[in-house]
N, CA, C and O of each residue as an XYZ file, in Angstrom:
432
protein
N     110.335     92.368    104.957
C     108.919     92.060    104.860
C     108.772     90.609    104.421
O     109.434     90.114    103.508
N     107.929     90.019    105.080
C     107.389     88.708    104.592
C     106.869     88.459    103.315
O     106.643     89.600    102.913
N     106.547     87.708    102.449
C     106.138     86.756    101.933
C     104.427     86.903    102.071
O     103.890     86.649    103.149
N     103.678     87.308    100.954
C     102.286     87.153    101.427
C     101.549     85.917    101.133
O     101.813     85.145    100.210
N     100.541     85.784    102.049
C     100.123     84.749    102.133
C      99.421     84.025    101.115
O      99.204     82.816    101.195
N      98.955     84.975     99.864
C      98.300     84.385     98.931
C      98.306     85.611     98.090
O      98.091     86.755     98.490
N      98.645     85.140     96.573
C      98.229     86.159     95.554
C      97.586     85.679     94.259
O      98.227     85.017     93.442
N      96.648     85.931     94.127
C      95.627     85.512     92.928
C      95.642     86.829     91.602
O      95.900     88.024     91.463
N      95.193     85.687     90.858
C      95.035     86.902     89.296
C      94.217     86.726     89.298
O      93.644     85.641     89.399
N      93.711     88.053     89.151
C      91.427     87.922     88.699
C      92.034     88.434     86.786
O      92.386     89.563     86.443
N      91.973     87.277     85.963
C      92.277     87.734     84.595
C      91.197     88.657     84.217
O      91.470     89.698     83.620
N      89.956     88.338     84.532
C      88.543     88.871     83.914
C      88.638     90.835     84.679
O      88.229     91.869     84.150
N      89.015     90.729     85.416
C      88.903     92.207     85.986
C      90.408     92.435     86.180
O      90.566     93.388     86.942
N      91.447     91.962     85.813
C      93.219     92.358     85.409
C      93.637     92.825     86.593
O      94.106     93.963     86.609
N      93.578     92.228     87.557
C      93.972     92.480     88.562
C      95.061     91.575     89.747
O      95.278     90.456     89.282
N      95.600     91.732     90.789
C      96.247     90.978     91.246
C      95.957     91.335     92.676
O      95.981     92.426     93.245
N      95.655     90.038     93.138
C      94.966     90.240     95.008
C      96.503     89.966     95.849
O      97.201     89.044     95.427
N      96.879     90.595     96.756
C      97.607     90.257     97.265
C      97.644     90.005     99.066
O      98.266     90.835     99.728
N      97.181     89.219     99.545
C      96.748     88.742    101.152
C      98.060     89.031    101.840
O      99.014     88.805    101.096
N      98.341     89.402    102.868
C      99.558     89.742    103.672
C      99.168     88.913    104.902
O      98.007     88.632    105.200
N     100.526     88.469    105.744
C     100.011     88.012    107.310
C      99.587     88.392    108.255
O      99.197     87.689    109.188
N      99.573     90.376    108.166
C      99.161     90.639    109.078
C      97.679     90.752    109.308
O      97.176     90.832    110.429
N      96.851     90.753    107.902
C      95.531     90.334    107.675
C      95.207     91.054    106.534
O      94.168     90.880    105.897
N      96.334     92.105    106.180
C      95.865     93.262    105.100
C      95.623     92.376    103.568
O      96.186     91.346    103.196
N      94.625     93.161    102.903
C      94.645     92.444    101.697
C      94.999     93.516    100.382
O      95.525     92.425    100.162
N      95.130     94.035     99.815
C      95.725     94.624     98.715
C      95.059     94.176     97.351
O      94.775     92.979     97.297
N      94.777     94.917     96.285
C      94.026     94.959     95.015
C      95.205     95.829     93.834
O      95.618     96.862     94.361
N      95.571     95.685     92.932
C      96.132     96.265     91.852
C      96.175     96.270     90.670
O      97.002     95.570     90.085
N      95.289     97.065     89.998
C      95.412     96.365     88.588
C      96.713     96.144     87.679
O      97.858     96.417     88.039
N      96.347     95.609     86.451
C      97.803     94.721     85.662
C      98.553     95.885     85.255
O      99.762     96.116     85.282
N      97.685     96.480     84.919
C      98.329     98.131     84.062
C      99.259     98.676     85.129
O     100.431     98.842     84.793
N      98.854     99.014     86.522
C      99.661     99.448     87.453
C     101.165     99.142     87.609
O     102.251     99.714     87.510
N     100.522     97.635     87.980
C     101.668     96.590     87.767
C     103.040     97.335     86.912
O     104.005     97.947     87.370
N     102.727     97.050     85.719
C     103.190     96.931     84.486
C     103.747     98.345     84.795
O     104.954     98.245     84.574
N     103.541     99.311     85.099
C     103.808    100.769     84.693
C     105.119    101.025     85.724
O     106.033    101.807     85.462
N     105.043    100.356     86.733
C     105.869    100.574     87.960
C     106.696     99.586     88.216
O     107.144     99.330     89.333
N     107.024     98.765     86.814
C     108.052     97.854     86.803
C     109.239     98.299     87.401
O     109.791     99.256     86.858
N     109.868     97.700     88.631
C     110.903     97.794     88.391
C     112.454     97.949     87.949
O     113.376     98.522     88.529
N     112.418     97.082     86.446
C     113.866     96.700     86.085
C     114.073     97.635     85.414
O     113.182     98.381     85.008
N     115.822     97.827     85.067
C     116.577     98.896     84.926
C     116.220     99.992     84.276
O     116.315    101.130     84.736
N     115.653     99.597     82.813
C     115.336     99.958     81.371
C     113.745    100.974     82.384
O     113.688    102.191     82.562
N     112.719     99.932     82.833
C     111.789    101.190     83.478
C     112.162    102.360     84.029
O     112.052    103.490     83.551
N     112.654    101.990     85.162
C     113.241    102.466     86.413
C     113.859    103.818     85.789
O     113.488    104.916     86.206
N     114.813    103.684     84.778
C     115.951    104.469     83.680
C     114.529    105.901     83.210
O     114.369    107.079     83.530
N     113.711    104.815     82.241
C     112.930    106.012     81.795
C     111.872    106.689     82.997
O     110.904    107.310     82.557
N     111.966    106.627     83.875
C     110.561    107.055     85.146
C     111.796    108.373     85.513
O     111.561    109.577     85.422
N     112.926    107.842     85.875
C     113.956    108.946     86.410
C     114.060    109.845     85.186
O     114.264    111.054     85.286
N     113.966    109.441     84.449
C     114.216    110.740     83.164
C     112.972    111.506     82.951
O     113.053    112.228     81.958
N     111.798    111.574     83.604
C     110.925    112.181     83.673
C     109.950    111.289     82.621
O     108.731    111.453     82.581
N     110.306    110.813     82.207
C     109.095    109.980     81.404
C     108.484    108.931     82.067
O     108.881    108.824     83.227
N     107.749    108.213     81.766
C     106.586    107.152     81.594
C     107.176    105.696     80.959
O     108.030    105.614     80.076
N     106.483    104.545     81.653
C     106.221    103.576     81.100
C     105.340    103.355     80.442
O     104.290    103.446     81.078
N     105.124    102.923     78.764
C     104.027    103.329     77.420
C     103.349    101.679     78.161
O     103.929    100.598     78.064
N     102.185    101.888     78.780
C     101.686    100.810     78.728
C      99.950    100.450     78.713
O      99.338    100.735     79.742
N      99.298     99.929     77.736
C      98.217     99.733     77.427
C      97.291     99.184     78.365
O      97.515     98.213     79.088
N      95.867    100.091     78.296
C      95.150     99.733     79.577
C      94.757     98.195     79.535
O      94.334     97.602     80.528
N      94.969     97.506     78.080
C      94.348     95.998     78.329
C      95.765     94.963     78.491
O      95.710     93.816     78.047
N      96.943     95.453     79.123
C      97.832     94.479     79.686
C      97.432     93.446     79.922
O      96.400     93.355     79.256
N      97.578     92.544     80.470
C      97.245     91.463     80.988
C      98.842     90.597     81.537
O      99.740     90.204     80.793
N      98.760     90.471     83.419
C      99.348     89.587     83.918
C      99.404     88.073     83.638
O      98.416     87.428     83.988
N     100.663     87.268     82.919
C      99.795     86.334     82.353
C     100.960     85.381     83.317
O     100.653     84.192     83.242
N     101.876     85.553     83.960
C     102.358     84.672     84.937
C     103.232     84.972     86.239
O     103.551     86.124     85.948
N     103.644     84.813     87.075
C     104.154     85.067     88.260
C     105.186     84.135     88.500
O     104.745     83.029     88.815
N     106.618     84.235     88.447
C     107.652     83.420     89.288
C     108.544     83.932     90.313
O     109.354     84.847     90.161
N     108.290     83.153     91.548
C     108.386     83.207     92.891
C     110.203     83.498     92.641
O     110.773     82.715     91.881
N     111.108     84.732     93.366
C     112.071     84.471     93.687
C     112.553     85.039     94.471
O     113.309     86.001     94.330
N     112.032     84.310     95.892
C     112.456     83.780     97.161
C     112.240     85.714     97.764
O     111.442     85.820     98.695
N     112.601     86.469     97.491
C     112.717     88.111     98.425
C     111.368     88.825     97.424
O     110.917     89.938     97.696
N     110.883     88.048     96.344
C     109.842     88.248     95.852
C     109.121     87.488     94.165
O     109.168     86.408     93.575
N     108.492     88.871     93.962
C     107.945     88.298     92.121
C     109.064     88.762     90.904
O     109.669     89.827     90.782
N     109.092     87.453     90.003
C     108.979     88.483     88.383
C     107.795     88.142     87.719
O     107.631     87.035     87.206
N     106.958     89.039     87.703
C     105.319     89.305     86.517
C     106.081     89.299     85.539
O     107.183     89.806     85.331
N     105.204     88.499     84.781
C     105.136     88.167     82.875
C     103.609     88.853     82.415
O     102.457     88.667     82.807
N     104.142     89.616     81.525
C     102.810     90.416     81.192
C     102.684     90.164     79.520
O     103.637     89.859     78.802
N     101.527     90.328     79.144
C     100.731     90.021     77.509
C     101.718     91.084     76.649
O     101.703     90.805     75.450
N     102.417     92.026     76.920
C     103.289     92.847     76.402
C     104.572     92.547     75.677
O     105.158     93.123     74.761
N     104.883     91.200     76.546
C     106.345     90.445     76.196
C     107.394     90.904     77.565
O     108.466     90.332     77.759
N     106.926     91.924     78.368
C     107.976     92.465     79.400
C     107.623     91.070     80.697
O     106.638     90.510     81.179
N     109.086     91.020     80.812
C     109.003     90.005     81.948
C     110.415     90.072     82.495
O     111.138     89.080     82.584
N     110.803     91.421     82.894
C     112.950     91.833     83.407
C     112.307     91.899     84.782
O     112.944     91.240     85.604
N     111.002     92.629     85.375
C     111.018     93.415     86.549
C     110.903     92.775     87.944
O     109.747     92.655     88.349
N     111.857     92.356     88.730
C     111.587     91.695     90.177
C     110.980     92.642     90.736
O     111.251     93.840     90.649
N     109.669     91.869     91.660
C     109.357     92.828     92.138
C     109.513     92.421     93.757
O     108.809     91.501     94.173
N     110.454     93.117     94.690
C     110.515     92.512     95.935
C     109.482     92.915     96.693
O     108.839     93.925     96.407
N     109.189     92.072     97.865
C     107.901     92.290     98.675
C     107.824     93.873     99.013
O     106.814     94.473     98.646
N     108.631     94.428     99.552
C     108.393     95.542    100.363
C     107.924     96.773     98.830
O     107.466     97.877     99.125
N     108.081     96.460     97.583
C     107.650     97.459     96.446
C     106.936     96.982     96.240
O     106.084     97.646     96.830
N     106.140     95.773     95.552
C     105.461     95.441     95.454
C     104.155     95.760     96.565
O     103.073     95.941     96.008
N     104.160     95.845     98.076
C     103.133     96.165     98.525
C     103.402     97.856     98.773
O     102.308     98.378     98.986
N     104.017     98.414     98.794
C     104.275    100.293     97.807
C     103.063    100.579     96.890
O     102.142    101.381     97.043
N     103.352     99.586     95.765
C     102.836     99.855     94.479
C     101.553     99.148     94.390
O     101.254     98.916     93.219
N     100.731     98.745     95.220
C      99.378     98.182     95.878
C      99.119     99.531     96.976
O      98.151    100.264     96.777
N      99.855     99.732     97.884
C      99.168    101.161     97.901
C      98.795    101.792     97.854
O      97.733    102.072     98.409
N      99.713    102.711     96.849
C      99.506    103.895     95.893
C      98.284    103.367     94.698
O      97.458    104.196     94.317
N      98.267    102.626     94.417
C      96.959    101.819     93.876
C      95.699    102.239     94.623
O      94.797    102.944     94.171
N      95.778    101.687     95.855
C      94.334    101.810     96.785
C      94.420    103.341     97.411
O      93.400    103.833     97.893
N      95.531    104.002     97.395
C      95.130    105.041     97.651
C      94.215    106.228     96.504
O      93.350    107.065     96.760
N      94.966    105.771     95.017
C      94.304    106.574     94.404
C      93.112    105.918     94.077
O      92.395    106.633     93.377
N      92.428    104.332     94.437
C      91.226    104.565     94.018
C      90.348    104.899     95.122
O      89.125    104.919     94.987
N      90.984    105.179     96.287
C      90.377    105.699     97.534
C      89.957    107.279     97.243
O      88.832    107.694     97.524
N      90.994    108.122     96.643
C      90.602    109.408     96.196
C      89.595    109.479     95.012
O      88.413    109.819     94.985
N      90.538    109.002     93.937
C      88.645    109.013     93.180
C      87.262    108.794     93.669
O      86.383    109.610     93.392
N      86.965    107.503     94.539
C      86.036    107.504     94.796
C      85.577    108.522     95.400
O      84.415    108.877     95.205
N      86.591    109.334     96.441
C      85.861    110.393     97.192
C      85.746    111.868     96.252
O      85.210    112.888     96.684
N      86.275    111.758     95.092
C      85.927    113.113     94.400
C      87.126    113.783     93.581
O      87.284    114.311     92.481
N      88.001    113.428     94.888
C      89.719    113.964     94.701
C      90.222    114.051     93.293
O      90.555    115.037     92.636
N      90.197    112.880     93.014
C      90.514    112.887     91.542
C      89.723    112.455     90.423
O      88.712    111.782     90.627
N      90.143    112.827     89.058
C      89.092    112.588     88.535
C      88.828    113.828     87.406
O      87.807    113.830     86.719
């Protein structure tokens, strides 16, 4: 997967826009982000049936580019998790899908 064409932080609404080339655009909030970290230590506790403990007022506070994708720096102090393109737009997804179901009733 490519490289998207543009990704912005909306700090005020904690979110991260992510533009793709094929025209798709993608929405995720920071918390999401944060919960579906990648690196080992997450990854470790999600397979053990647990959770990533992470607070709804996270905040994305930087992004460095490496090259097959991101590592997010979050207000938490966590900053291990690469996130490569093809998970990263996964985890924008599953994002828009569940606020696609809430809105319709589904969940909630």
């Amino acid at each position: 997967m490519n490289a998207p064409t543009l990704l912005r932080v909306d700090a005020t609404a904690r979110a991260l826009t992510v533009s793709w080339a094929d025209g798709r655009t993608q929405r995720v909030a920071h918390a999401q982000l944060r919960a579906a970290c990648p690196c080992a230590e997450c990854t470790v506790r999600r397979r053990a049936g647990g959770q990533v403990d992470v607070t709804p007022d996270v905040a994305l506070l930087g992004i460095e580019a490496i090259g097959y994708g991101i590592r997010l720096l979050f207000s938490d102090g966590h900053a291990r998790g690469i996130y490569p393109w093809t998970y990263l737009a996964r985890v924008a997804e599953t994002e828009t899908e569940t606020q696609a179901d809430a809105a319709s009733g589904l969940v909630g």
